[in-house]
PDBQT receptor file of N, H, CA, C and O in Angstrom, charges set to zero:
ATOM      1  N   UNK A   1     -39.883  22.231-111.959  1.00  0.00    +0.000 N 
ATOM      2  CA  UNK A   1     -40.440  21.463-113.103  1.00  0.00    +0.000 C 
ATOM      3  C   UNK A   1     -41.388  22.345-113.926  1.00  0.00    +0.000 C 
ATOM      4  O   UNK A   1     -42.298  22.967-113.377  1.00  0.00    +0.000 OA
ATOM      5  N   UNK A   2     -41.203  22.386-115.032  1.00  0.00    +0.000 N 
ATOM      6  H   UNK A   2     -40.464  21.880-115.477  1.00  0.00    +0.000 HD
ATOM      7  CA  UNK A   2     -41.955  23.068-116.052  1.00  0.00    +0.000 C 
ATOM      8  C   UNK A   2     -43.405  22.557-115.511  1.00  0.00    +0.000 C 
ATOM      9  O   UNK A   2     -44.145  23.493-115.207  1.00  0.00    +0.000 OA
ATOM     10  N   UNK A   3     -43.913  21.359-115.345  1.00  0.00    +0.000 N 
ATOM     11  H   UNK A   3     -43.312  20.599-115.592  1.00  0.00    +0.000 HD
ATOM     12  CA  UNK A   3     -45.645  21.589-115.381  1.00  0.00    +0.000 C 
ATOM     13  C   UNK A   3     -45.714  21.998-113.578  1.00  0.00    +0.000 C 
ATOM     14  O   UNK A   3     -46.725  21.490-113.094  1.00  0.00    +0.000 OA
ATOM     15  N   UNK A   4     -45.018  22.650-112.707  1.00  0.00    +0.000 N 
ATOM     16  H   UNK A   4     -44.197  23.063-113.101  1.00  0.00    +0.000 HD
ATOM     17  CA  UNK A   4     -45.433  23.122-111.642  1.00  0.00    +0.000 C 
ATOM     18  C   UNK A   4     -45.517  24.534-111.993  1.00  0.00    +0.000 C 
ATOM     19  O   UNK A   4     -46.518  25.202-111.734  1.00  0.00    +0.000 OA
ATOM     20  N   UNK A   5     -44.218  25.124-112.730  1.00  0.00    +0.000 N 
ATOM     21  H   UNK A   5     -43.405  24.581-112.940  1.00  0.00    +0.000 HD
ATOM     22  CA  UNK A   5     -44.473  26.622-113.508  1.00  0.00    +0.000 C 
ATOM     23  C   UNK A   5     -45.951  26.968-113.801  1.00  0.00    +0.000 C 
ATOM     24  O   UNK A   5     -46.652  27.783-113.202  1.00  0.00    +0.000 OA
ATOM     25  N   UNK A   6     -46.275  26.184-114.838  1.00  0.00    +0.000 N 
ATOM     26  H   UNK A   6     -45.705  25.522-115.325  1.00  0.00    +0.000 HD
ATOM     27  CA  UNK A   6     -47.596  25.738-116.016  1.00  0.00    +0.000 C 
ATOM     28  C   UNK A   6     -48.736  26.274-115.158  1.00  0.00    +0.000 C 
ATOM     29  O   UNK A   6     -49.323  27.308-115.474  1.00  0.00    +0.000 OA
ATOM     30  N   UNK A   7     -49.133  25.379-113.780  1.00  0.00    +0.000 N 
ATOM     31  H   UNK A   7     -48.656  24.539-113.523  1.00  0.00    +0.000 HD
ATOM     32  CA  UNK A   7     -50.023  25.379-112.763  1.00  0.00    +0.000 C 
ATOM     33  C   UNK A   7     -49.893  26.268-112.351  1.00  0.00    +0.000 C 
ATOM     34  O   UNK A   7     -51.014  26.755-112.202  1.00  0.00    +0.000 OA
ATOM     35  N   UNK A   8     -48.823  27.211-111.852  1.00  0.00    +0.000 N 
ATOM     36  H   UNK A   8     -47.913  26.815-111.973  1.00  0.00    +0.000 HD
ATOM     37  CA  UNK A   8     -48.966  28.367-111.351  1.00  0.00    +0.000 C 
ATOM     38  C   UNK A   8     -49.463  29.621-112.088  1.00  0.00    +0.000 C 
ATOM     39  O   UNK A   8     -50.192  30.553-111.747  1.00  0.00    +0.000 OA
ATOM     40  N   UNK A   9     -48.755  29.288-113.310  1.00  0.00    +0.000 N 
ATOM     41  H   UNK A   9     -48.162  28.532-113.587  1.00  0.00    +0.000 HD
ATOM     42  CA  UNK A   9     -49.244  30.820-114.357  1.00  0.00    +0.000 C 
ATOM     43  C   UNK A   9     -50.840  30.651-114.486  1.00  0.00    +0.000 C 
ATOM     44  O   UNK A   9     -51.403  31.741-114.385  1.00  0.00    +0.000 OA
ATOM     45  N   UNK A  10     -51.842  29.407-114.713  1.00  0.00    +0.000 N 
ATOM     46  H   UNK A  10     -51.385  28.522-114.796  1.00  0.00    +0.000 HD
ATOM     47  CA  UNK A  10     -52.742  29.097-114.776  1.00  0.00    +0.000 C 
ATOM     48  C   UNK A  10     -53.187  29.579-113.573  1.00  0.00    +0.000 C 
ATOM     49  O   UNK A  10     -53.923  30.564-113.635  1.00  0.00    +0.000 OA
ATOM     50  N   UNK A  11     -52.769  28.869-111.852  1.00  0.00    +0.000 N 
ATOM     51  H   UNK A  11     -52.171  28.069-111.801  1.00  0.00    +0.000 HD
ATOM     52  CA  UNK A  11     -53.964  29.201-111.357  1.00  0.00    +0.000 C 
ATOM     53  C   UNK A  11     -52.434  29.721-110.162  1.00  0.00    +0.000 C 
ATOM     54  O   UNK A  11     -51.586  28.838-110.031  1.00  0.00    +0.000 OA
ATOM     55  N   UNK A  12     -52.285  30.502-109.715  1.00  0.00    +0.000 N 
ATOM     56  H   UNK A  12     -52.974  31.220-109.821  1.00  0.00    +0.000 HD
ATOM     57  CA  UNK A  12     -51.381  31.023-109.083  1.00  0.00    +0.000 C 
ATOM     58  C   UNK A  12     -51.875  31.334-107.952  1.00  0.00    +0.000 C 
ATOM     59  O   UNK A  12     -51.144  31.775-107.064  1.00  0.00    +0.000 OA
ATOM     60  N   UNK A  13     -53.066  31.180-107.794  1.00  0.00    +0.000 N 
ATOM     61  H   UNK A  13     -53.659  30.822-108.515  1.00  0.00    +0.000 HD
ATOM     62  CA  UNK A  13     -53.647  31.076-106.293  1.00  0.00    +0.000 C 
ATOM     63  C   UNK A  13     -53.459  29.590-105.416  1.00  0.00    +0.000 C 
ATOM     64  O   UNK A  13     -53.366  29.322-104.218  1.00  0.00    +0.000 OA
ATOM     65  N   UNK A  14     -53.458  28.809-106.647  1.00  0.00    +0.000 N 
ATOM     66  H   UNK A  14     -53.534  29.026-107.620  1.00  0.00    +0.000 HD
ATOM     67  CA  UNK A  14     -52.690  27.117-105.836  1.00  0.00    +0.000 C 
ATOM     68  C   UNK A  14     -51.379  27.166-105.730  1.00  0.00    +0.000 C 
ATOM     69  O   UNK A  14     -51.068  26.023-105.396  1.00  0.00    +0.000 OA
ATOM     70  N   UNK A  15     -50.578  27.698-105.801  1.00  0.00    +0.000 N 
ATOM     71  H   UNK A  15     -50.831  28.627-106.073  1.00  0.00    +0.000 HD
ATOM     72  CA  UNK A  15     -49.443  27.723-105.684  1.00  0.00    +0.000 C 
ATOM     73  C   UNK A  15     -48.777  26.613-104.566  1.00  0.00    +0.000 C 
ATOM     74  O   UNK A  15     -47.705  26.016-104.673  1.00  0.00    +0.000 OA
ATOM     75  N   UNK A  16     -49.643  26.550-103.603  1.00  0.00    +0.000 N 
ATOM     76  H   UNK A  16     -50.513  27.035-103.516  1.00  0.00    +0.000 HD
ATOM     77  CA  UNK A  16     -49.445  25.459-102.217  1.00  0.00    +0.000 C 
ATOM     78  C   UNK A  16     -49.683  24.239-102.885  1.00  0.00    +0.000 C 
ATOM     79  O   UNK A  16     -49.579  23.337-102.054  1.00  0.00    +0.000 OA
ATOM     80  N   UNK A  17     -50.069  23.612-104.465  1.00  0.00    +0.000 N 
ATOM     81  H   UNK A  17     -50.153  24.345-105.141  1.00  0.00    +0.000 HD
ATOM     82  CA  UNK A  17     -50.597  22.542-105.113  1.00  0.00    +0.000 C 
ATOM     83  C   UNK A  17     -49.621  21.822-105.387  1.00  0.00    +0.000 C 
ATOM     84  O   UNK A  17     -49.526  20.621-105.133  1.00  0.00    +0.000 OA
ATOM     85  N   UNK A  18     -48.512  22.775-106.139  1.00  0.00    +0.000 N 
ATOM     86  H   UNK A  18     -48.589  23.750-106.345  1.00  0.00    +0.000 HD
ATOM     87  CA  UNK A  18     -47.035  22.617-106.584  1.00  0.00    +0.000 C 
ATOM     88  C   UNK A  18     -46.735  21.188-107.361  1.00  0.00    +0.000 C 
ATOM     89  O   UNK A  18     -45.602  20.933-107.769  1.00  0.00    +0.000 OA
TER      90      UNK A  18
Protein backbone atom coordinates (compact mmCIF):
# COMPACT_ATOMS: atom_id res chain seq x y z
CA UNK A 1 0.00 0.00 0.00
CA UNK A 2 1.25 3.32 -0.99
CA UNK A 3 0.76 4.96 2.66
CA UNK A 4 2.95 1.91 4.18
CA UNK A 5 5.71 2.94 1.35
CA UNK A 6 5.01 6.80 2.58
CA UNK A 7 5.85 5.66 6.40
CA UNK A 8 8.77 4.00 5.52
CA UNK A 9 10.56 6.65 3.30
CA UNK A 10 9.57 9.04 6.25
CA UNK A 11 10.63 7.06 9.11
CA UNK A 12 12.29 3.75 7.89
CA UNK A 13 13.39 2.90 11.20
CA UNK A 14 9.50 1.82 11.89
CA UNK A 15 9.42 -0.24 9.31
CA UNK A 16 7.96 -3.08 11.95
CA UNK A 17 4.83 -0.18 12.03
CA UNK A 18 3.84 -1.16 8.44
Amino acid sequence: MAVVQARLSIKPKMQSVR
